[in-house]
C-alpha positions as CSV (number, residue, x, y, z in Angstrom):
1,X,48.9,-76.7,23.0
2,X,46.8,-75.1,25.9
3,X,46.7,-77.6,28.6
4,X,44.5,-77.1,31.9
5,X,46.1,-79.0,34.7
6,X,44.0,-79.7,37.6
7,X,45.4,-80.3,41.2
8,X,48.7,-78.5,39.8
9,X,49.5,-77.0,43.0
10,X,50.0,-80.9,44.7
11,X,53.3,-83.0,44.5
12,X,52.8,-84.4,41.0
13,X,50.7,-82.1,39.9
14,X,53.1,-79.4,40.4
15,X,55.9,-81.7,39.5
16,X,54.8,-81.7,35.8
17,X,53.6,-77.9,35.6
18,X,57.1,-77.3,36.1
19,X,57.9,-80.3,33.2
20,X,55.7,-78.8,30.5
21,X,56.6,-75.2,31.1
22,X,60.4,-76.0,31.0
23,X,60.2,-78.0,28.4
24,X,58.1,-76.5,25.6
25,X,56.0,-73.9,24.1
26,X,52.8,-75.4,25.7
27,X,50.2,-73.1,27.9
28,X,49.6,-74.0,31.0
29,X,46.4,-73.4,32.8
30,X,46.3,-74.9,36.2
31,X,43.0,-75.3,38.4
32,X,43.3,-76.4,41.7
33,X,40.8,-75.6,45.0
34,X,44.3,-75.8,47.6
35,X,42.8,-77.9,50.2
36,X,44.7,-79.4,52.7
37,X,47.9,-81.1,50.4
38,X,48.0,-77.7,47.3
39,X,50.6,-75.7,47.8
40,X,51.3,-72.7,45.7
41,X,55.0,-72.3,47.4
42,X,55.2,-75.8,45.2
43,X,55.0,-73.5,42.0
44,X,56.9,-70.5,43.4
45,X,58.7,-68.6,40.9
46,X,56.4,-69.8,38.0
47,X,53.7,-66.8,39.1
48,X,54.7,-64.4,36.0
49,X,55.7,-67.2,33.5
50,X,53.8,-65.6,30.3
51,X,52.7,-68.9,29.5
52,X,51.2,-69.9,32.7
53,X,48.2,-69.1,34.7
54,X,46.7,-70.3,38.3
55,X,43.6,-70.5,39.0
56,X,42.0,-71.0,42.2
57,X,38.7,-73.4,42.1
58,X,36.9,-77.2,42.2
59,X,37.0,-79.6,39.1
60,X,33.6,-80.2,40.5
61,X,32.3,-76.7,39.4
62,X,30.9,-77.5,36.0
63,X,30.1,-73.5,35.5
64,X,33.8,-72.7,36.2
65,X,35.0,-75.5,34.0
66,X,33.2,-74.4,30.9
67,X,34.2,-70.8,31.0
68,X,37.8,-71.8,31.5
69,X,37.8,-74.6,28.7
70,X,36.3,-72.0,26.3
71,X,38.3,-68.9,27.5
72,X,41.4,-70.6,27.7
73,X,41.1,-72.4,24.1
74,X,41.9,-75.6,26.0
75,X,43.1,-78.2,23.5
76,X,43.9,-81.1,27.0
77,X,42.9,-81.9,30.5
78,X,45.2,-83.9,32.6
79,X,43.0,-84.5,35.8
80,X,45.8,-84.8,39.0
81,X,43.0,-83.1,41.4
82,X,42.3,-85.6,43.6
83,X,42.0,-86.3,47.5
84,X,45.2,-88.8,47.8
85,X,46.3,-90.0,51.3
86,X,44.3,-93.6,52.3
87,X,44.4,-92.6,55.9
88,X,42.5,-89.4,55.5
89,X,39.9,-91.7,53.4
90,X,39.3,-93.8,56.2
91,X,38.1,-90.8,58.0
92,X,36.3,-88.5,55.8
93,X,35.4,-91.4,52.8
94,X,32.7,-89.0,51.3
95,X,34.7,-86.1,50.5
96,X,37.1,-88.6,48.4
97,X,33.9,-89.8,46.3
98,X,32.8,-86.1,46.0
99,X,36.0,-84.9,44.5
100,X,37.3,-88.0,42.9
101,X,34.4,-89.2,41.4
102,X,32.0,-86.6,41.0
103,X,34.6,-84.1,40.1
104,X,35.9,-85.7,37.1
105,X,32.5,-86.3,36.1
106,X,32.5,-82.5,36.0
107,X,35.5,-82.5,34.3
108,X,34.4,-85.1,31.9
109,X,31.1,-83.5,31.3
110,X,32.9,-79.8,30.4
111,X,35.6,-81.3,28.4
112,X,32.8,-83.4,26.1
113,X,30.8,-80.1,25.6
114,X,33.9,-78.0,25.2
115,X,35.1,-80.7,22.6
116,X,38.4,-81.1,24.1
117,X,40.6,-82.9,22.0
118,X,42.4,-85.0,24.7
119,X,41.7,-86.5,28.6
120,X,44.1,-87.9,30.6
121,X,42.8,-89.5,33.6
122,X,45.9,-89.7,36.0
123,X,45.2,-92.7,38.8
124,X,46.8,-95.1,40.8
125,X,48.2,-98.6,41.2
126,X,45.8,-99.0,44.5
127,X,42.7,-99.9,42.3
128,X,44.0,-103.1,41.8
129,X,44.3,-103.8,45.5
130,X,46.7,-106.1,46.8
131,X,49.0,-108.9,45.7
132,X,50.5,-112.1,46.5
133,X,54.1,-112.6,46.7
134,X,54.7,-113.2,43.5
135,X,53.3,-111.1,40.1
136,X,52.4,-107.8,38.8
137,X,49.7,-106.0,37.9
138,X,48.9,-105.7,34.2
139,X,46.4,-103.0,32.1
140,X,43.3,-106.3,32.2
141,X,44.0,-107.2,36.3
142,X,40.9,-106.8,37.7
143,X,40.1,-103.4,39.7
144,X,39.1,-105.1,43.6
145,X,39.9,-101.7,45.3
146,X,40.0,-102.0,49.3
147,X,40.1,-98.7,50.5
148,X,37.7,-95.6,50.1
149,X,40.4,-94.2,48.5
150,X,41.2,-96.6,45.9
151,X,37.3,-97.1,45.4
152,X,36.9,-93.5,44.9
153,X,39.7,-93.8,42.2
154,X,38.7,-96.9,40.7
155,X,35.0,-95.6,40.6
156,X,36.8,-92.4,39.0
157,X,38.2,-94.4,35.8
158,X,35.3,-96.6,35.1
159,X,33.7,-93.3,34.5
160,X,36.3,-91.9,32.2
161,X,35.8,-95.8,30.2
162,X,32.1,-95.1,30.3
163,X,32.8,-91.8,28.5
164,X,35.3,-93.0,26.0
165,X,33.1,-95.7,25.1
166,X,29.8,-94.0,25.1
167,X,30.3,-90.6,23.8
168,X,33.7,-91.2,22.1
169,X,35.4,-89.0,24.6
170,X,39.3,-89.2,24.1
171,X,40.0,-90.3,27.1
172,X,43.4,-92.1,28.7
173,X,44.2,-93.5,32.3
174,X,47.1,-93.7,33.2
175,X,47.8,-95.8,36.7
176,X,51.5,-95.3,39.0
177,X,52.9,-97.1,41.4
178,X,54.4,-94.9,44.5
179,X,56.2,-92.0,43.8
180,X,58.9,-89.9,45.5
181,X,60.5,-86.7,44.7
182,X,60.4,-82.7,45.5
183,X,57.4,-81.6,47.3
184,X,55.9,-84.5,48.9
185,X,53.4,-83.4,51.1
186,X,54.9,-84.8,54.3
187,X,52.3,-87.2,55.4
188,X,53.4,-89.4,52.9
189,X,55.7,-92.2,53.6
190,X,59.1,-90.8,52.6
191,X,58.7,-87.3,53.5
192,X,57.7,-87.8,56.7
193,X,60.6,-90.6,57.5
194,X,62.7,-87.9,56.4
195,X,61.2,-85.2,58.6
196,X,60.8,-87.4,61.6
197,X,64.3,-88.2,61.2
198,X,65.7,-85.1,60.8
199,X,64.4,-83.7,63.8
200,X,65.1,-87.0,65.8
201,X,61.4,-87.8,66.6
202,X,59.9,-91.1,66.4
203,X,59.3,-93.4,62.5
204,X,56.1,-94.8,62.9
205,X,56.4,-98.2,60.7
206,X,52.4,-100.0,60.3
207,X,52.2,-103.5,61.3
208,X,54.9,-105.8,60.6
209,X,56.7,-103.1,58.1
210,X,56.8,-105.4,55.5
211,X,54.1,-104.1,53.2
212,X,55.6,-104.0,49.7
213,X,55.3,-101.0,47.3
214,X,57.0,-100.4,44.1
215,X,58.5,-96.9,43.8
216,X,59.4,-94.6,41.2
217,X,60.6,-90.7,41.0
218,X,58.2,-88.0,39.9
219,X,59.4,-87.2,37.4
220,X,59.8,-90.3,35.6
221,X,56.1,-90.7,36.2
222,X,55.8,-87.2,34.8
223,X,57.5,-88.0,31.6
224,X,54.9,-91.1,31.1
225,X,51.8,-88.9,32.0
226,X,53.0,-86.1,29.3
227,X,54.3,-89.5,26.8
228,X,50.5,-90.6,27.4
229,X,49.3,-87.2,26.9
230,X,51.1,-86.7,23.3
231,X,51.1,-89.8,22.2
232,X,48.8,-92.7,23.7
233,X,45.8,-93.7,22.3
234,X,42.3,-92.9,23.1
235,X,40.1,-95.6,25.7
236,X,43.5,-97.2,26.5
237,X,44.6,-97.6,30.6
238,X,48.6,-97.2,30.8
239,X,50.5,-98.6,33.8
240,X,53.6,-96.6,34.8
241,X,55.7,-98.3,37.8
242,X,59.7,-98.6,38.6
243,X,59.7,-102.4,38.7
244,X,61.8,-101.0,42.0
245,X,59.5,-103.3,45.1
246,X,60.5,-102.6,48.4
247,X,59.4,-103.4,51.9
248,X,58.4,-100.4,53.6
249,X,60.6,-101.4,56.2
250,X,63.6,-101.2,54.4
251,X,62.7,-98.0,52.7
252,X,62.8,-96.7,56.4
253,X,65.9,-98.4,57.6
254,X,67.5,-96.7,54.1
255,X,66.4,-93.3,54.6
256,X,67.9,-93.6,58.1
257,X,71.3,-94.7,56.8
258,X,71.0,-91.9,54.1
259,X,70.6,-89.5,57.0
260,X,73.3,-90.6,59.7
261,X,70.4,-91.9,62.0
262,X,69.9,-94.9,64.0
263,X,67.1,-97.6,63.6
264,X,66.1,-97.0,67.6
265,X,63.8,-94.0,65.8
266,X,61.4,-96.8,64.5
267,X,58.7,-97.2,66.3
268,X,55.7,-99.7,65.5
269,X,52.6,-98.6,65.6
270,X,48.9,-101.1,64.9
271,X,47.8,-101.7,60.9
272,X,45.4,-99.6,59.7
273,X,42.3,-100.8,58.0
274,X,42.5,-102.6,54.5
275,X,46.2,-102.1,54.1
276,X,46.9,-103.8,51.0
277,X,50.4,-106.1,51.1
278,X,52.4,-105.9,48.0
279,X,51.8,-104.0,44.8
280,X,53.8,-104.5,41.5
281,X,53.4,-102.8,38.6
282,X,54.0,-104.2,34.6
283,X,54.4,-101.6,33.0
284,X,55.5,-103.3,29.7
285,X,52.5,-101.9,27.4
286,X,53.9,-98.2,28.1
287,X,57.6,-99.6,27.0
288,X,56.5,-101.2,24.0
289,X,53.6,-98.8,22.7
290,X,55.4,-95.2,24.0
291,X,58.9,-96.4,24.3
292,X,58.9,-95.1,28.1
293,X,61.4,-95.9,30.5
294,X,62.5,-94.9,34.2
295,X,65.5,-92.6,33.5
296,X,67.0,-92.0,37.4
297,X,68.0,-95.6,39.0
298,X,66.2,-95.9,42.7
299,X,70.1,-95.1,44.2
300,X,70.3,-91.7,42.3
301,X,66.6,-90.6,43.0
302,X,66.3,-91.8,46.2
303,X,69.6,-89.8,47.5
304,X,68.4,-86.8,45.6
305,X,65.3,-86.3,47.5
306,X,67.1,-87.2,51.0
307,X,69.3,-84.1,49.4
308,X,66.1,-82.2,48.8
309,X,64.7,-82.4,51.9
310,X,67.8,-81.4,53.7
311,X,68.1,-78.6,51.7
312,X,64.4,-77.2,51.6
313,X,63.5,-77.8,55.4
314,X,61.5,-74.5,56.0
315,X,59.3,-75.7,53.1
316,X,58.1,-78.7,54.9
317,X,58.3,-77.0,58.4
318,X,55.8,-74.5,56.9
319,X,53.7,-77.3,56.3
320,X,53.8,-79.2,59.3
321,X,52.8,-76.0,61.0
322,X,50.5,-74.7,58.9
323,X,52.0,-71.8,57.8
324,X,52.2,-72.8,54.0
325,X,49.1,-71.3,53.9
326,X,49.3,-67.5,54.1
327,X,51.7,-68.0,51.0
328,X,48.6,-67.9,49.1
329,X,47.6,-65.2,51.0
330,X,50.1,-62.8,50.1
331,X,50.2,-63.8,47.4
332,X,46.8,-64.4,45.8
333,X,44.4,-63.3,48.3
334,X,42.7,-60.1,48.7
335,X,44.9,-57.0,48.1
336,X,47.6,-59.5,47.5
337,X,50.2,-59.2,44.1
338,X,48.4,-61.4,41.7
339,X,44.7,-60.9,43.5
340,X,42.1,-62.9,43.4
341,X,41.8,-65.8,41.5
């Protein structure tokens, strides 16, 4: 199957490049503009793999969609491209309704024309916004989004619904809970706990700290979105969580144990905006329909990525300073190995 993977150059994204290309004769196609959070050093190695190829643009460009769908004889589109972090929304909200609504419109649009034969919408347990103490969020809760983020994402699979159901498009969403793995851009929760800690700097915790996500690795959510890809069935929403809830607190206080540092690096700083208190994902349709399961217990996972970290620090140095970016320089840029994309 030739698959085009969009945003394959961001933490899940290039998570599951890696997945398909390791584990079977697929082609892989990946589109993905590197804005702030793509990172090509997250694919390193892959750049002469015969059956892979980068590509260097925006979902949002219908003209550069159609020429790859037909070029590339792409047979699926998973969509990861998307502007991710709910902080950054609160700042720039238009740019996450540009590319995360308008874009997969584009995408949408190219892949009806092209007559792709599968869609999978890949989103996020955020649409839902936030629970209660108790309870989960099923495939019929009610999407009451409360960031631009989440909007922009919840806005994003109504479309791909309005497509299915309109035009008979074969689209699937599938919706995750937090993950955590390799290559987490380090803005993000656990990365940047790690980070801070390893260079003894200050853990800013939100608020009270007691804000309750449910987390699962990578790549079991990579395993669902390739499940959903092969097997799921067309118009159908598929939640993928870990049934693993923890305080964000306590996530903090366990990466510091993990790392040999003490709890006086926490520092509390004031809530932002419309943070949402608990999510909880049922992810009991995918079980019973796909037969998908979380294969690494939260122990396992969660000591493997404090392991990763250690091990891979210039990666995330390079990103804290910048400097990831002249990898696709060298690498891609003008007069570079590979040249221009």
């Amino acid at each position: 199957m030739n698959i085009l993977v969009t945003g394959g150059a961001g933490f899940i994204g290039a998570n599951f490049v890696r997945r398909l290309l390791a584990r079977g004769e697929d082609r892989v196609v990946n589109l993905d503009l590197l804005t702030y959070a793509g990172n090509l050093e997250n694919l390193a190695g892959l750049e002469a793999h015969p059956r892979y190829r980068f590509v260097r643009g925006d979902v949002g460009d219908r003209g550069l969609a159609d020429s790859l769908l037909a070029a590339e004889k792409i047979d699926a589109v998973v969509n990861f491209a998307a502007e991710s972090h709910v902080d950054r929304s609160l700042e720039a909200p238009r740019t996450f309704l540009e590319t995360n609504v308008l874009g997969t419109q584009t995408l949408l649009d190219a892949a009806r024309a092209a007559g792709v034969g599968r869609f999978v919408q890949v989103s996020t347990d955020e649409v839902y916004g936030s629970l209660g103490a108790e309870g989960r969020f099923t495939e019929t809760s009610p999407l009451a989004p409360n960031s631009p983020y989440a909007a922009s994402k919840a806005a994003a699979d109504l479309v791909c619904r309005a497509y299915h159901k309109t035009f008979g498009l074969p689209v699937m969403v599938t919706r995750c809970s937090n993950n955590y793995g390799p290559y987490q851009f380090p803005e993000k929760l656990i990365p940047l706990m790690i980070a801070n800690a390893l260079e003894d700097r200050p853990l800013p915790v939100y608020g009270d700290g007691l804000n309750v996500r449910d987390w699962l690795h990578v790549e079991d959510h990579c395993a669902a979105v390739e499940l959903v890809l092969r097997e799921g069935r067309p118009g159908e929403v598929y939640n993928v969580g870990g049934e693993n809830e923890w305080p964000n607190l306590e996530i903090v206080k366990l990466l510091l144990r993990l790392l040999g540092k003490p709890e006086s690096l926490i520092r509390f700083v004031p809530d932002r905006p419309g943070h949402d208190r608990r999510y909880a994902i049922d992810a009991g349709k995918l079980r019973r329909e796909l037969g998908w399961a979380p294969a690494l217990p939260f122990a396992d996972g969660i000591a493997a990525t404090v392991a990763w970290y250690r091990e891979h620090r210039p990666w995330w140095e390079q990103i804290r300073s910048g400097a990831y970016r002249e990898y696709y320089d060298r690498m891609y840029g003008a007069g570079g190995r590979y040249g221009a994309a």
